[in-house]
C-alpha angles and dihedrals in degrees: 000000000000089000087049103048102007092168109041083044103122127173116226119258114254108159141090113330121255110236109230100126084051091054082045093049098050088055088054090053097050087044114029104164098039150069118245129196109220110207098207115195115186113062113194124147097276097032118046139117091272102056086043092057086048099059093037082058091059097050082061090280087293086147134039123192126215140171117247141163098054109118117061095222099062098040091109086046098052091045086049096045104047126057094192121053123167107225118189127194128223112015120023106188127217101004141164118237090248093070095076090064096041084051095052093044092055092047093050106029110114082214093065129052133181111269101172147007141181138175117252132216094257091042103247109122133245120221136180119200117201133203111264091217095015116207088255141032123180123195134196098222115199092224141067123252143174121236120281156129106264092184150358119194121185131117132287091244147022146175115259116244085026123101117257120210113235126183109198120194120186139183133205150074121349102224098039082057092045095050093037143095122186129216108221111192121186107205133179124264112231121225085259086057095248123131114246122246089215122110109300116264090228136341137227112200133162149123124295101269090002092288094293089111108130092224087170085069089072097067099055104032122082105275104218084058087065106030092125127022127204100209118196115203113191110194156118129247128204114222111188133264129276083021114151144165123041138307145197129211121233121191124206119177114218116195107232090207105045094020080227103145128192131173124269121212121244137188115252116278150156138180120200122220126214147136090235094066131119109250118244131224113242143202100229107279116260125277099249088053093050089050089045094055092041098052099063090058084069087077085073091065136233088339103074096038092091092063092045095059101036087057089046097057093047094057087033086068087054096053104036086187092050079222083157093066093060087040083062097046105051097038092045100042081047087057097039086063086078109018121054105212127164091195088057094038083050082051101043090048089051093046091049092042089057093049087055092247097143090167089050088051096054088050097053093043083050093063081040096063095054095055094042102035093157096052115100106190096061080066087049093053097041086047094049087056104047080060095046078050085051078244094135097154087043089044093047088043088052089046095054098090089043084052088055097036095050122356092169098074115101101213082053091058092038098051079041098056102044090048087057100034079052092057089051092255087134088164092052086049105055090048093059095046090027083092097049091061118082120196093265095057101043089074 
């Protein structure tokens, strides 16, 4: 066999075993009822993000491994995004040059600390950090207890634009938290002190415990243990420029099953908003806000679709179910029933793009298109995605007003001239991409 293959000949492993599912282990101890992300860094044959993913399956997918740290540009965000890493000492493996630096910042970050070792077979040693004060805590509490927000810690005041740390605690049924999202709305004080009943300046909406809730825990762990939850969010939300004045936060519960929604209580609060401010320092802001201020730059076109997905697949390492995704959609299309918005409409079509949901996706850039009629770009992508459907009447018949609103553009006479090449008008097809070819291209 070796004369055959020399180099793919590989001996069987017989020797100690390597200790993944006891560093998996240790992070199911520490959190029990919820998912965790572990950002590995090393990636060597026996430690990377793929065996790590493998053993955290089998502990009911309890754990997910990812790369991170290997691109020198997001070190700061990945350290800032993930409360677990792996660390090795001695070889690493196949490693960007980036690593070195995202290992140093774990090791020396006041915000990590070692939380486990062990030795390893070729004796180098494994070691897991830990967020001192992680993004999220859940807590199984003895005693009963109604939905609300227990409490709500952030400054008293904060600049506008800037994001603002917010530390949300809340208290009630498991399994009402697990299954749950909550629609935060952030609203202005009148001068009589009132809140006012107009749109909200900013929201704030998300997942109990950011999604990462183990609701399946619920099913196979004694019942009365987990009756009530104390859930600690640890987070930062953006409320928009030249912003002033103060605001109050309101909480509504939507149930993401039945879409039923009731208020939550919350303890009395405001936050003032000026430019004068001191700036705060703040955890990264959660996933579902970063998609939400990334979607509305869509409305400038192509150009802007490179930014977009790099970012995405930045904050998609940090969340392997993408649960973040279906948190955005169905706050933000419950919202949408009573309150038309092309920012959210930009953020639902990302969402349902990314989810590979190219018919909820029509449907959302068809609302779009009412609100933005002059925008030709929001044709380009519907059309786009009558074609990725194999819908090339339907996506020709979407493009017509951008071809009136801007012909010149050459995504429009591209996406013009493959809807019609698909349908077998080979002639229609080769006037709308006859002006994209110069002399030098066409041999």
């Amino acid at each position: 066999a070796k004369s055959l293959n020399p180099i793919g000949f590989h001996r069987p492993y017989l020797g100690e075993p390597w200790p993944l599912p006891a560093a998996i282990a240790e992070i199911v101890k520490s959190d029990p009822l919820q998912q965790n992300t572990l950002g590995v860094l090393p990636s060597t044959p026996t430690i990377n993000q793929h065996n790590v993913s493998f053993y955290g399956a089998q502990a009911d997918f309890r754990v997910f491994g990812r790369q991170v740290g290997t691109q020198a540009a997001m070190l700061d965000q990945d350290l800032r995004s993930l409360d677990w890493f792996l660390l090795k000492t001695g070889d690493q493996g196949s490693i960007p040059e980036a690593q070195s630096e995202m290992v140093e910042l774990v090791r020396t970050s006041p915000e990590f600390a070692q939380h486990w070792q062990t030795a390893l077979p070729d004796g180098s040693e494994l070691q897991l950090y830990h967020r001192r004060r992680p993004s999220v805590t859940v807590e199984p509490v003895s005693t009963e207890h109604s939905l609300r927000l227990e409490i709500l810690d952030l400054p008293t005041q904060a600049r506008p634009g800037q994001p603002v740390p917010v530390t949300y605690r809340w208290l009630g049924p498991a399994e009402t938290l697990a299954n749950g999202l909550v629609l935060l709305d952030w609203r202005p004080i009148t001068e009589s002190g009132q809140t006012e009943n107009s749109s909200p300046a900013w929201i704030h909406d998300h997942g109990f415990g950011m999604g990462y809730l183990r609701s399946q825990t619920l099913s196979s762990t004694n019942q009365s243990e987990l009756a009530t939850w104390r859930v600690i969010e640890r987070t930062a939300m953006l409320p928009p420029p030249n912003l002033s004045g103060s605001f109050q936060l309101t909480a509504r519960y939507l149930d993401s099953q039945s879409g039923e929604t009731h208020s939550i209580p919350v303890p009395a609060n405001s936050l003032a908003l000026s430019s004068d401010s001191p700036q705060s320092s703040a955890p990264e802001l959660d996933l579902g806000t970063q998609l939400r201020q990334l979607a509305p730059n869509m409305a400038e076109g192509d150009a802007s679709l490179d930014r977009i997905f790099t970012e995405i697949g930045r904050i998609n390492q940090y969340d392997p179910t993408q649960d973040y995704l279906r948190q955005l959609i169905q706050t933000l299309q419950f919202r949408l029933r009573s309150q038309p918005n092309p920012d959210w409409l930009y953020a639902v079509t990302l969402a349902q793009v990314l989810r590979q949901d190219p018919l909820g996706a029509i449907a959302t850039l068809t609302q779009l298109a009412e609100l933005s009629p002059e925008n030709p770009f929001v044709y380009a992508y519907l059309s786009f995605l009558y074609l990725y459907n194999w819908q090339p009447r339907q996506a020709q018949d979407a493009l017509l007003p951008a071809e009136q609103l801007a012909p010149e553009l050459e995504i429009i006479q591209i996406l013009g001239g493959a809807s019609r090449l698909l349908q077998g008008n080979v002639i229609g097809a080769w006037k709308r991409l006859q002006p994209l070819l110069s002399p030098g291209s066409a041999n």
